[in-house]
C-alpha positions as CSV (number, residue, x, y, z in Angstrom):
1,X,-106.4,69.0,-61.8
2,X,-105.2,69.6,-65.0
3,X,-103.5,72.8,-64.0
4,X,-100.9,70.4,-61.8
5,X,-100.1,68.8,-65.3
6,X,-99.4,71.9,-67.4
7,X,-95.6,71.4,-66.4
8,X,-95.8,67.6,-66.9
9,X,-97.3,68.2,-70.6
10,X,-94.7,71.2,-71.6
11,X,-91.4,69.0,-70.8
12,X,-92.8,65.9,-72.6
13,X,-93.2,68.5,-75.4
14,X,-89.7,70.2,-75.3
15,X,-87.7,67.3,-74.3
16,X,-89.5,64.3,-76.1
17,X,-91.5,65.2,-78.6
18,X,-89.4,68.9,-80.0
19,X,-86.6,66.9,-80.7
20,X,-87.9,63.7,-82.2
21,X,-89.4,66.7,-84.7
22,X,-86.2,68.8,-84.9
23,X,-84.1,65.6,-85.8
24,X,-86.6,64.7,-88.4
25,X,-86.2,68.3,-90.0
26,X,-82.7,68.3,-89.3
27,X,-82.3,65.0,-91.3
28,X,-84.7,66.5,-94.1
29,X,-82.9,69.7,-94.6
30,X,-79.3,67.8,-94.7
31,X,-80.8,65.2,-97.3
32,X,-82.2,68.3,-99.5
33,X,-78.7,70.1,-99.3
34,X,-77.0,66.9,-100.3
35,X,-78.7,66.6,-103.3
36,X,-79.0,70.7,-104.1
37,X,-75.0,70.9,-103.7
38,X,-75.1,67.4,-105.9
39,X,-72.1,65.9,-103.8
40,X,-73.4,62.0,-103.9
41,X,-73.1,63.0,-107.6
42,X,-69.9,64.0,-107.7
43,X,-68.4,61.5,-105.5
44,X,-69.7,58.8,-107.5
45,X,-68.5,60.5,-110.9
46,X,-65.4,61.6,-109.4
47,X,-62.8,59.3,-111.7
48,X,-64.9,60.0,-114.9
49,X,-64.2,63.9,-117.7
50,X,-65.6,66.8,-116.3
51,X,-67.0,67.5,-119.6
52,X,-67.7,64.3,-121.3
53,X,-65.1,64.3,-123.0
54,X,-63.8,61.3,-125.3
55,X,-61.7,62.3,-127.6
56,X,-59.0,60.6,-128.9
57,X,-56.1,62.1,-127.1
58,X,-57.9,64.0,-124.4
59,X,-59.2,61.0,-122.8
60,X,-56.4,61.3,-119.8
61,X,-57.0,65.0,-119.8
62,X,-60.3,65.1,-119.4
63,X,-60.3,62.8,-116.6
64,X,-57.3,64.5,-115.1
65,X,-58.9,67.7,-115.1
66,X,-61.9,66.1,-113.8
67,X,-60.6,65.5,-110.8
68,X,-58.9,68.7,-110.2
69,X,-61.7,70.7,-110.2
70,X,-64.1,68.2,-108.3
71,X,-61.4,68.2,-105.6
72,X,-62.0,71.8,-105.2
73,X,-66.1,71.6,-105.7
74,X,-66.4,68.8,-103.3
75,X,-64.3,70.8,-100.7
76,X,-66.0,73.4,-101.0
77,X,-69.6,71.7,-100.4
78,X,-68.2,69.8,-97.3
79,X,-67.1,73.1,-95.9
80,X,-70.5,74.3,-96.4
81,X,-72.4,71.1,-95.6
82,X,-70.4,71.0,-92.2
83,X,-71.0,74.7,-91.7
84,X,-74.8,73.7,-91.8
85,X,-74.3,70.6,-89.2
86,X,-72.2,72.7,-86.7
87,X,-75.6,75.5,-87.0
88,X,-78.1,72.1,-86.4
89,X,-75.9,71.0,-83.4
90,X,-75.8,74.6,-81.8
91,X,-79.6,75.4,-82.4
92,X,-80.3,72.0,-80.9
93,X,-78.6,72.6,-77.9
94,X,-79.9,75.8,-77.6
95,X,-82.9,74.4,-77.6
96,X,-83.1,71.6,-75.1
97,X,-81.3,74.3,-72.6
98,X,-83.9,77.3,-73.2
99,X,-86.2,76.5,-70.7
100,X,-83.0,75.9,-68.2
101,X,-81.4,79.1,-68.8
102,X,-84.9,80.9,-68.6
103,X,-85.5,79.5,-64.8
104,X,-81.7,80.6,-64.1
105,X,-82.8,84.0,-65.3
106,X,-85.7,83.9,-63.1
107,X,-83.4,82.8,-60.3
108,X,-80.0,85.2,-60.5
């Protein structure tokens, strides 16, 4: 009998419990990039010196010039972060429709 529930126990696994674990990895890996590429960081320092910097005099500058280069860093770590969420989305649809797309092998 527990032959007839071999294909029961592999789509609970690919279709309920895979993904839960995927998601979970998923989630992990986008928290770890986050804080590797330090964006929260820079959004919430955004309007502060790139540098520190208090001088009398370069106060404006520093802040200005702040924000011109964080404009670029940022967009360049959303391109990247949304490079890595277009991968996730792919691989998990890839995912869920392996096992389809093997039994459409078998079939054509």
């Amino acid at each position: 009998m527990f032959y007839l529930s071999i294909p029961i126990i592999f789509l609970k696994f690919w279709y309920l419990e895979a993904p839960i674990g995927l998601i979970r990895f998923f989630s992990s890996l986008n928290n770890s990039t986050l804080q590797l590429l330090s964006l929260p960081l820079l959004i919430k320092t955004y309007f502060k010196p790139w540098k520190n910097e208090y001088r009398k005099g370069l106060v404006a500058f520093s802040i200005a010039m702040g924000i011109f280069i964080k404009t670029f860093v940022i967009s360049a770590e959303l391109l990247i972060f949304f490079l890595i969420l277009i991968f996730e989305i792919l691989f998990f649809i890839t995912f869920l429709f392996w096992p389809v797309g093997t039994v459409l092998i078998l079939f054509l």
